[in-house]
Each structure stands twice: as structure tokens, then as C-alpha cells.
C-alpha positions in Angstrom: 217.5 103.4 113.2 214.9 103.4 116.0 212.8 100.4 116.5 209.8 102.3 117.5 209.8 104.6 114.3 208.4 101.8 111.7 204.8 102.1 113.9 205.1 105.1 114.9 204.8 106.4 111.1 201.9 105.0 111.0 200.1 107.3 113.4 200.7 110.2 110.9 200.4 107.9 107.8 197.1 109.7 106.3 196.5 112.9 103.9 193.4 114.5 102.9 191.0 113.2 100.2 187.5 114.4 99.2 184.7 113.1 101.2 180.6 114.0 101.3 180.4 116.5 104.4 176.7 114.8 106.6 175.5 115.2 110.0 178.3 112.9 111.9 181.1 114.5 110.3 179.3 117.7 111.3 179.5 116.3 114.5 182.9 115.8 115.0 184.4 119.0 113.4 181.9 120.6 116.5 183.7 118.0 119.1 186.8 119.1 117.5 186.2 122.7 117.7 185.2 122.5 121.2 188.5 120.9 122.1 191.4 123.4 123.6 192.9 120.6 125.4 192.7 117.1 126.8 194.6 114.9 129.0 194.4 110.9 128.3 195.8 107.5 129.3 196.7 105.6 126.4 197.8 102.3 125.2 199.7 101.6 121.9 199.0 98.2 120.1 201.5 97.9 117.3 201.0 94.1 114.5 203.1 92.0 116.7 200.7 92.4 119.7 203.8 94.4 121.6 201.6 97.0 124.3 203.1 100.6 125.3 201.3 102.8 127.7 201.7 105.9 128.5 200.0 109.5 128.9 198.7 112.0 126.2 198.1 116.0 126.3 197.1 117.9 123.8 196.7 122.0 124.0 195.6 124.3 120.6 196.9 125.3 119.1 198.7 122.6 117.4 200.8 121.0 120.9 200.5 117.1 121.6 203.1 115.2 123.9 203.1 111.3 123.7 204.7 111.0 127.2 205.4 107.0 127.6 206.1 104.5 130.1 209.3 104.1 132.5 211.7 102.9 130.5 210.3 103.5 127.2 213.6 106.1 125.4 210.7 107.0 123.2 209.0 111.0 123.2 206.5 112.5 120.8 205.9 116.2 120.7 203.6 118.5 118.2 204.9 122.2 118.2 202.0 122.8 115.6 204.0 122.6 112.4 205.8 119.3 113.0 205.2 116.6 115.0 208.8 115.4 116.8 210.0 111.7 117.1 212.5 111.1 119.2 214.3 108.0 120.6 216.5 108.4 123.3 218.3 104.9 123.1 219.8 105.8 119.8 219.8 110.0 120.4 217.6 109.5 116.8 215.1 112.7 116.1 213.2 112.8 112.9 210.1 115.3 112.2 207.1 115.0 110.2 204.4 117.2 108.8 201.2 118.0 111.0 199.6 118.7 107.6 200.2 115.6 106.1 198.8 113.9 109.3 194.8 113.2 110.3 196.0 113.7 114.4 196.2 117.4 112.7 192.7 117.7 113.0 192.8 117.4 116.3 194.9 120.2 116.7 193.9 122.9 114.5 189.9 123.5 114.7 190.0 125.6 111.6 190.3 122.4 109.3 187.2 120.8 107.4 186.9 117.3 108.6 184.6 116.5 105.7 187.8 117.2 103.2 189.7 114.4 103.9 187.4 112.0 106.2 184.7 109.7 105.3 182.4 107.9 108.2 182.9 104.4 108.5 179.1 102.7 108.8 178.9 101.2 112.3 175.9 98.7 113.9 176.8 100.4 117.2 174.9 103.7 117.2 176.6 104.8 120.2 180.1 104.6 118.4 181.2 107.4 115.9 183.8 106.1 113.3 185.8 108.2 110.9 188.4 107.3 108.3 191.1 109.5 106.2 192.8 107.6 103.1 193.9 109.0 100.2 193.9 106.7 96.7 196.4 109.3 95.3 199.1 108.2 97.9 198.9 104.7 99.1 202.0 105.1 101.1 200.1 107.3 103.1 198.4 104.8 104.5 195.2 105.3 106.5 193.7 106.1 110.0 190.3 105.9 111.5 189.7 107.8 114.7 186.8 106.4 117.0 184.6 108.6 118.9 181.9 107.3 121.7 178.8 109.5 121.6 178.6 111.6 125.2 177.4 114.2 126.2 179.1 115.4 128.4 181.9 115.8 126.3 183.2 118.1 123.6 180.1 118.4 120.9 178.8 115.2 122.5 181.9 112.8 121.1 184.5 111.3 123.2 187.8 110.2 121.0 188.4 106.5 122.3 191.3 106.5 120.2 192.7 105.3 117.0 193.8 102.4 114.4 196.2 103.1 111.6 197.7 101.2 109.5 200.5 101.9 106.6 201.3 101.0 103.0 203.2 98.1 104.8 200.3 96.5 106.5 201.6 97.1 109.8 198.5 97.9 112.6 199.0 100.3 115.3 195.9 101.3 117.7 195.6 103.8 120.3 193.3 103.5 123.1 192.4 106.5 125.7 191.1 106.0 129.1 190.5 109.0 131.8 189.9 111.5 129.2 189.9 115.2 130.4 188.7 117.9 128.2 189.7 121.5 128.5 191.7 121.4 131.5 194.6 124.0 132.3 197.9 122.8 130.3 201.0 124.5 130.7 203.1 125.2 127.7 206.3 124.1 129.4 204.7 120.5 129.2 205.8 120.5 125.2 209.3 120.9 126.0 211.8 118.2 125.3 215.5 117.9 125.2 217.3 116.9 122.2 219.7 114.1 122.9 221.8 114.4 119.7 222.9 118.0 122.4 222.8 116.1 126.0 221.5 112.8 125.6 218.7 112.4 128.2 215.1 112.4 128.0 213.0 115.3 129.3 
């Protein structure tokens, strides 16, 4: 089995639950809506302190790429449906549910944020905090997405990034930098290669 896969889960380790719809979660489904596409840096923090880089795009709807560092094996790709592990060092691919994941938000501006996301209270009122757990499923885990208020981006919220954490206890959190919003994304950038056929990365 991939070592990466255990934190990765965690990034789609969330489903919806019932939660009061206000002005901030408002806020976000209009940041949301006003997202076709964004290009980011990001870091990945996993529990043991262990730091991967690498770059993020994201086009609606329902495409993401996790593109990661030089000599990282490790690819994640969204087709809208599904999103795509896969871990070239061991030709591993497994697939899991947008739908059962919070990043699917982010992907498919139709979705009511305030159905399965509650606002996390924050002394910073420049910093916009929103959590998806669900009770029923505990093995879900849960996710909270941070937003910086801006206004000159989408709806006047910037996503900074992300902290999830599974049924396990095991952390992972997501950082952007150089965000770009609703720049021209080609679709070819969603492609990948499956090494169980050729065994190379894309």
C-alpha cells in the first residue's frame, strides 16, 4: 500500500450534516460560485511534521490536479465524479467519491454550503473559518477550510487552505500561496497516466 494514502484520506474525509445557513456561510457559497478556476502553491502538513509542496488547479466543473514536488510518485486528479489517487512508486490507483468529500464544494457551485458546514467562531475578523463533520459517520472525519476576507477576490474570500483530520487522529493541513482566480485552464492539464498500463507519472 502507498504511504502517502493514510493522509491523503483525510483530505476527502468529511460528509454533509445539517447546519444553520447566516451571513458568512452566505458569503462563501458567493466566493464559491464566483470561482471557475484557480491556480495555487501549496504546502501539505501531514501529524508527523513531514512537508510536501507542490501546485494546485482547479477548473469547474468538478476538475482539481494536486501536481507535487520533484520526486514526489504521488498525483491527485478530480474528473468531477471521483477524485484519483495515484502513487507512482507502487503503480497503486484508488478513487474516492467527490460527493462524500467537502473539497466538492469547491467544485460544483450548485451545492448548499450551509447543508453540511458550520462556521467555526474566530477572534480574527479578517479570517473566515468553516467546518464539515458529520456525527452520523465518525469515520468520516472532518475538515475546516479557511478563507481570508479580500476583496479582490471571489465574493471577497480568499481560501488560504485547509486542516483535516480523520477518525484516526491523524492532521493534515493545506496551505495556498500565489492564489489566481479565474484564469484560462486547459483541460488537458487533468490528464494523467495510469501506471498499473505504463508505469510513469504524467
Amino acid at each position: 500500500m502507498s504511504k502517502y494514502l493514510l493522509p491523503l484520506a483525510a483530505l476527502v474525509a468529511a460528509a454533509p450534516v445539517a447546519a444553520q445557513g447566516n451571513a458568512d456561510l452566505a458569503a462563501v457559497q458567493k466566493s464559491i460560485a464566483g470561482l471557475g478556476s484557480m491556480t495555487a502553491a501549496f504546502s501539505q502538513t501531514d501529524r508527523n511534521g513531514q512537508v510536501l509542496t507542490g501546485t494546485l488547479t482547479l477548473k469547474k466543473p468538478g476538475k482539481i490536479r494536486f501536481q507535487y514536488q520533484k520526486g514526489v510518485p504521488l498525483l491527485i486528479v478530480g474528473d468531477g465524479k471521483a477524485l484519483t489517487f495515484i502513487d507512482y512508486s507502487v503503480r497503486q490507483v484508488q478513487r474516492w467519491p467527490i460527493g462524500n468529500s467537502p473539497l466538492g464544494v469547491l467544485l460544483d457551485p450548485t451545492r448548499d454550503i450551509s447543508r453540511y458546514a458550520t462556521v467555526v467562531p474566530s477572534s480574527n475578523p479578517g479570517v473566515l473559518s468553516v467546518e464539515a463533520y458529520d456525527p452520523r459517520h465518525p469515520e468520516y472525519g472532518r475538515i475546516t477550510l479557511v478563507f481570508a476576507r479580500r476583496a479582490d477576490a471571489p465574493g471577497g474570500l480568499m481560501l488560504q487552505g485547509w486542516a483535516a483530520l480523520d477518525s484516526q487522529g491523524n492532521r493534515t493541513t493545506i496551505r495556498l500561496t500565489d492564489q489566481r482566480f479565474n484564469v484560462p485552464v486547459a483541460d488537458s492539464t487533468f490528464r494523467w497516466t495510469d501506471p498499473r498500463r505504463q508505469g510513469r507519472a504524467s
